[in-house]
C-alpha positions, 0 to 999 in steps of 0.5 A, a space after each residue: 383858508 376861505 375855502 376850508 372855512 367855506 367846507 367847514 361851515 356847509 358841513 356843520 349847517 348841514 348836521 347828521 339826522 337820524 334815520 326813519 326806519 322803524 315801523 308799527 312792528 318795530 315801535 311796538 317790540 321797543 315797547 314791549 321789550 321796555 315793559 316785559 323786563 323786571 317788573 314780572 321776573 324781578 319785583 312780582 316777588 318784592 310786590 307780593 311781599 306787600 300785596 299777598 296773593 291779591 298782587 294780581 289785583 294790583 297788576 290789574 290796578 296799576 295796568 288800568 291806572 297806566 293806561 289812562 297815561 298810555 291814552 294820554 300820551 298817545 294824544 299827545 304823540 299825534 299832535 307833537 309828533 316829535 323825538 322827546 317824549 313826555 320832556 317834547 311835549 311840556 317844553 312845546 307846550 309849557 315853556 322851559 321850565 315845564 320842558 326842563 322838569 319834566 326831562 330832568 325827571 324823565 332822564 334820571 328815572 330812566 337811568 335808575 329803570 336802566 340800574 333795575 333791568 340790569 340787576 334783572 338780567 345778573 340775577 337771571 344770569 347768575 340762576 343759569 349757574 346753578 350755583 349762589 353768588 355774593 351780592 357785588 359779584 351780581 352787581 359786578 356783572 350788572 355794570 359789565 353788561 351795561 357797559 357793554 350795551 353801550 359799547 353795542 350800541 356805540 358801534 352800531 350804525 344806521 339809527 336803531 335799523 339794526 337794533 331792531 333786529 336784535 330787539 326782535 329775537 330778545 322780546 318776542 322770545 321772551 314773550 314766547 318763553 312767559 306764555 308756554 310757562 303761563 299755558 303749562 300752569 294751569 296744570 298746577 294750580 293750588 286754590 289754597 295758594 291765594 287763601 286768604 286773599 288779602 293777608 296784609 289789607 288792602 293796604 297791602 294791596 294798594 302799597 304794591 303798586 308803587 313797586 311795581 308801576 315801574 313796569 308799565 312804563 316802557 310805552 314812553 319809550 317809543 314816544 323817544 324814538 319819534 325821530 326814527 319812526 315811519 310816520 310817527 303820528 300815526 304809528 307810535 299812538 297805535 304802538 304805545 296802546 299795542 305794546 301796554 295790552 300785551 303787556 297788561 294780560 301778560 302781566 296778569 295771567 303770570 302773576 296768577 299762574 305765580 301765587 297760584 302755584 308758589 305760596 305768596 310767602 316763598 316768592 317773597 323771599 326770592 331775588 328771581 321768583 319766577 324760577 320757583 315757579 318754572 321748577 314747580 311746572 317743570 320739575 328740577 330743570 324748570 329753572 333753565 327756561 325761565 332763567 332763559 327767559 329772564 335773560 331775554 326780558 331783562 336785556 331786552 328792556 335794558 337795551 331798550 331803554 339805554 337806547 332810548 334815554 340816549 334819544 332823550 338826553 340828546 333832545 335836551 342837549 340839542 335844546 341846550 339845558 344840557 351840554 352841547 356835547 350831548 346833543 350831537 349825532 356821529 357822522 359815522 353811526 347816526 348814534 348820540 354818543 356822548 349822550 349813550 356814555 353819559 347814560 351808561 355811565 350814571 347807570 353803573 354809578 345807581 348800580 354800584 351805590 343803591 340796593 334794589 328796593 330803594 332803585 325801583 322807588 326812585 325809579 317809580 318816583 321820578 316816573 310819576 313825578 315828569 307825568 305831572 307837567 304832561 298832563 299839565 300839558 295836555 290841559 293847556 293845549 287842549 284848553 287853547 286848541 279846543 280843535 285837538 280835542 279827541 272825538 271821544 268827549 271822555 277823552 278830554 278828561 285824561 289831563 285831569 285823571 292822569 293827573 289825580 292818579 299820579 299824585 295819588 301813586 306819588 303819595 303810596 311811596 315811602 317817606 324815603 322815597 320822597 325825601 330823595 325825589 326832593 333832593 333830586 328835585 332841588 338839584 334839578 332846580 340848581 342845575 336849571 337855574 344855575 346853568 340850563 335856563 340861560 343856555 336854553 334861552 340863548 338856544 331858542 334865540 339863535 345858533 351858533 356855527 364855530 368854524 373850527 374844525 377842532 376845538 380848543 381845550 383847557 383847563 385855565 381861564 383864558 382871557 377872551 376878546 369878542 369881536 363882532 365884525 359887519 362893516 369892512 371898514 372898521 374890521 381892520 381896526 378891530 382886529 389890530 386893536 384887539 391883538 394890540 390889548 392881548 399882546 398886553 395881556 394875552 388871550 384868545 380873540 373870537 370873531 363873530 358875524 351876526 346873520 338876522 333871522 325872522 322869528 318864522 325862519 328855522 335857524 339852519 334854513 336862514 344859515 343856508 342864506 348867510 353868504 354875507 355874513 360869511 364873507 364877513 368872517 372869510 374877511 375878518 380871517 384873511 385879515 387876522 392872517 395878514 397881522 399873524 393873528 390867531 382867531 376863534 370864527 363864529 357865525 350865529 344866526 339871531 333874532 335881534 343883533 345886540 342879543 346874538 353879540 351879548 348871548 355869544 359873549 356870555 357864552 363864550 366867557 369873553 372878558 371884552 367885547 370890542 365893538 365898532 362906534 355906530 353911525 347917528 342912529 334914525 328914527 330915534 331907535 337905539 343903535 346895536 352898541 347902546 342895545 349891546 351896553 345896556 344888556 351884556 353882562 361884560 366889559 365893553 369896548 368902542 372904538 371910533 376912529 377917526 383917521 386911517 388906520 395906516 396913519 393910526 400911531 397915536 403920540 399922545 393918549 388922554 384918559 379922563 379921569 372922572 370916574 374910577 369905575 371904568 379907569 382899570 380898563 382905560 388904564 389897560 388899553 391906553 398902555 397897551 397902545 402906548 407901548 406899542 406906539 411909544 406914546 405919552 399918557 396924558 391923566 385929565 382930571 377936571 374942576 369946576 371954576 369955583 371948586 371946593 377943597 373937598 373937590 380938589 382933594 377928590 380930584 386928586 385921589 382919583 388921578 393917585 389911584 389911578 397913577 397906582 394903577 399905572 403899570 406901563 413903562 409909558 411916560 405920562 403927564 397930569 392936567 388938572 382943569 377948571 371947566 364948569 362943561 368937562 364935555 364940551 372942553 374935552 371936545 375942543 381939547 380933543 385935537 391936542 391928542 391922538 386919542 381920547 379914552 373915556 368912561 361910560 357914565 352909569 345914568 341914561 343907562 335905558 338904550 334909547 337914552 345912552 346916545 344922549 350921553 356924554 361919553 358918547 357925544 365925546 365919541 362923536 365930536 371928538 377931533 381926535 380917536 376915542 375910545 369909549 368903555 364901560 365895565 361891569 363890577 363882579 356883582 353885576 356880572 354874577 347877577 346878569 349871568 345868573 
């Protein structure tokens, strides 16, 4: 067993990483094939619906608006260097709620841009038949397609290093086929096409631009890729600002070569515009080509950018605002596969439920809105790093520009649009604040190794017990009072060791060093074998102890935590129980145990009763032994010497309540006693018991202060064995896990 826990923990210390093997080529046909999609074959038609034939000066437009974006991300890029994007760079920069936003924002835009090329390649794919076919039978098709790029890329290995290939052929021959069809018509071009210009304003003009922004989007996507990247500093600033001019003077000269051509008024009425214009300049057999042609685009930036959301969504499931599922790479094909599934997926849902229009906006929406925190980002760095600032002195204005340019581009969508980015918004702010923000915070303060090789599923609540083991003196105890409580009740038990990493220290470097920590958990699993025990092993890597114990009992949903009673503290610093007290959200459980545990069969068991608070859980552990040890349950209440008879009838309701609760087949006596000091008399008493249960007291609750306490001065003097407990009521534990 020692051994196969040793194996399991070298291979989960050690994950699968992706491999670096995309170069300048390589980021930049990623980019171009995100960019050279549906933002020409598809929307040029419902952009000159808007703009007339002045859409190509809203191609200009919007390209020199997306660029000032380009340039600032590209900054960006060389000083965080890292897979992730525009989500890497706010949540370095800005923290987790800046990360959070922007990568929710991201994630959900690239799915509705994935559902936007799909529609692109059915629609293209549909024209090469010939022949009309209904609206959900396109759709059909466009879900079947990207189901099965996933299913592609699911089974592909070695990264994006075949991809490439693949990415290579579609692109470039899709850039092939745009400029023969650019070249050939200027051969028939009618001036007459573009009179008047304007036929709409320059309302019209500016409208187009929340249509068609989309489309110069695709230059993020390499920034995704970063971890794939040879020498990502340096390529992908030199890859985003390659693959955006390309695809800028493409984008012109088609959307010239289109209304130039074609009456603006016919490619409006068009789902695939650009065959028009093939059959124009090539006769009746024109529409093959470009149908061709917006195959090869469409696939390209769909592939694209299914593969790189699936790099996205893996960074934030690896940084834990996300499931932990989505943030795991397969062994076998260094490909995020839950994360690929889960894009794929969402991306058939849009597919299915929205219509094209309504899935560009949402697209463009959710784009512009993750660019704010960037630029937001950039500001901050740039104004606490003034050394980062680029030489160009224009440049150290790009947060504010790109800023101002996308608010000013939000504000072009329509009001359903921007309804629908606030209900997006407020489902990202229930997920973050309701789920992503205690995980991300647990993340960034230690990691967690679960030393089970396959993990346990089920679709009810367990009750769980977290134990948390370093002395291998009391880890006996622990473990036999732990199964001795689950033997009443039923459940799991995980076991936990605890390694100490420097704030400085990545936690899988200080994982590398924690053979002790280790060895505790090999002991605690030897032990647990010995009694026929069945645990969960978990090693975490930390920053402080208490809050490894408090963030794996959260985590982990544990109903208990059973720990050790600690030694008298130095210096007057806290101990790791009083620090674990005072910040889990979670039922505790100390024990100190004053004999050996071979001698340990307790005959009579007292509980104080004082307060009813903590008597659901005393109540519980004491029957749970004294039906294991066949021992008596002693109920002590306490007086003082001039009581009340408002006192004595409190007293009595408390041990009733607690006789009520007292479903155990043990025998058990009542003491009511007169003492002015219940502490101290409870320690002199103490040697009449076996062991003594008491409850936690709500003041001196400050960790520095609960030493002082008298549950735990008890703890300490007590003759006997004791058992120390404090329980959280549902309200707290609610608002704690929150």
């Amino acid at each position: 067993m020692a051994e196969d826990i040793q194996a399991l923990f070298d291979k989960k210390i050690s994950p699968p990483k992706f491999e670096r093997n995309t170069g300048l080529f390589g980021a930049t046909t990623l980019g171009v094939g995100a960019l050279m999609g549906a933002g020409i074959y598809v929307l040029i038609g419902v952009a000159a619906n808007q703009a007339g034939p002045s859409v190509i000066l809203t191609y200009l437009i919007t390209g020199i608006l997306a660029f000032f974006t380009t340039l600032m991300y590209s900054e960006l890029s060389k000083i965080i260097p890292r897979a992730g994007g525009g989500y890497t760079y706010s949540y370095d920069i800005l923290g987790s709620f800046g990360g959070f936003t922007t990568g929710w924002f991201l994630a959900l835009g690239s799915v509705f841009a994935s559902a936007l090329y799909a529609i692109g390649f059915a629609e293209y794919a549909v024209s090469l038949l010939g022949s009309t076919l209904p609206s959900y039978i396109s759709r059909s098709f466009a879900v079947i397609v990207t189901l099965l790029i996933g299913i592609l890329f699911l089974f592909s290995s070695g990264g994006s290093k075949k991809g490439n290939s693949f990415q290579t052929w579609v692109v470039w021959g899709n850039v092939g086929i745009l400029l023969i069809l650019i070249v050939l018509s200027f051969f028939h071009l009618n001036d007459q096409n573009i009179t008047p210009v304007f036929p709409k304003g320059w309302s019209g003009t500016f409208s187009a631009i929340s249509i068609i922004y989309i489309s110069f989007f695709g230059y993020q996507l390499i920034a995704n890729n970063a971890d794939e990247i040879i020498s990502p500093d340096k390529t992908i600033p030199k890859a985003m600002k390659l693959s955006m001019l390309i695809s800028i003077t493409i984008y012109l000269l088609i959307a010239f070569a289109a209304v130039m051509t074609v009456p603006w008024q016919t490619l409006a009425q068009s789902k695939a515009p650009l065959v028009l214009v093939a059959d124009k300049i090539f006769g009746g057999k024109g529409w093959i080509v470009i149908s061709l042609g917006g195959v090869l685009a469409s696939l390209g930036a769909l592939s694209s950018t299914v593969l790189s959301q699936s790099r996205q969504t893996y960074v934030m499931g690896k940084d834990r605002f996300f499931p932990d599922v989505l943030g795991k790479l397969s062994d076998k094909t260094k490909q995020p596969i839950a994360a690929l599934i889960a894009g794929v997926v969402l991306v058939s849902l849009v597919l299915i439920f929205f219509n094209l229009e309504f899935i560009a906006k949402a697209a463009n929406f959710c784009l512009l809105f993750s660019l704010l925190p960037v630029s937001l980002a950039m500001r901050k760095i740039y104004k606490k790093n003034p050394e980062l600032k680029p030489k160009a002195r224009w440049k150290h204005y790009l947060p504010q520009i790109t800023f101002v340019i996308n608010i000013g581009l939000l504000l072009t969508l329509d009001i359903v649009s921007l309804a629908f980015g606030q209900q997006l918004a407020i489902i990202g702010l229930v997920v973050y604040f309701l789920y992503s923000r205690k995980r991300e915070k647990s993340g960034r303060e230690g990691l967690n190794i679960i030393l089970e090789s396959n993990k346990k599923f089920s679709f009810f609540t367990r009750n769980k017990v977290l134990v948390p083991m370093s002395n291998p003196d009391t880890q006996r105890a622990l473990l036999t009072l732990s199964n001795t409580l689950m033997a009443k009740k039923g459940g799991e038990i995980v076991v936990l060791a605890i390694k100490n990493t420097p704030s400085e220290m990545n936690f899988y470097d200080a994982l590398t060093e924690a053979g002790p920590s280790l060895d505790v958990i090999k002991r605690g699993i030897t032990l647990a074998k010995d009694f026929n025990i069945n645990v969960k092993p978990i090693i975490r890597a930390s920053r402080e102890t208490y809050a490894g114990i408090v963030n794996v009992a959260q985590e982990e949903k544990s109903d208990l935590i059973i720990l050790g009673f600690p030694p008298v503290p130095k210096d007057d610093q806290p101990s790791i129980a009083s620090q674990v007290i005072a910040a889990a959200a979670n039922d505790i459980l100390i024990l100190n145990l004053k004999h050996e545990l071979e001698s340990f069969k307790p005959k009579k068991i007292a509980l104080y009763v004082h307060d009813l608070k903590h008597m659901h859980l005393m109540l519980m552990s004491a029957t749970a032994i004294a039906e294991k040890y066949n021992s008596k349950i002693v109920l002590l209440g306490y007086l003082p010497e001039d009581y009340s008879k408002r006192q004595k009838s409190k007293a009595d309701k408390m041990i009733l309540a607690s006789l009520e609760n007292l479903n155990s087949t043990a025998l058990y006596d009542i003491s009511l006693i007169q003492s002015n000091d219940p502490k101290e008399d409870l320690i002199n008493r103490s040697k009449e018991f076996d062991l003594l249960i008491v409850g936690k007291e709500t003041e001196n609750s400050a960790p520095k202060n609960m030493e002082k306490s008298d549950a735990f001065q008890i703890a300490r003097n007590a003759e006997c064995s004791v058992i120390m407990v404090k329980t959280v009521n549902t309200l707290k534990k609610l608002i704690r896990r929150l």
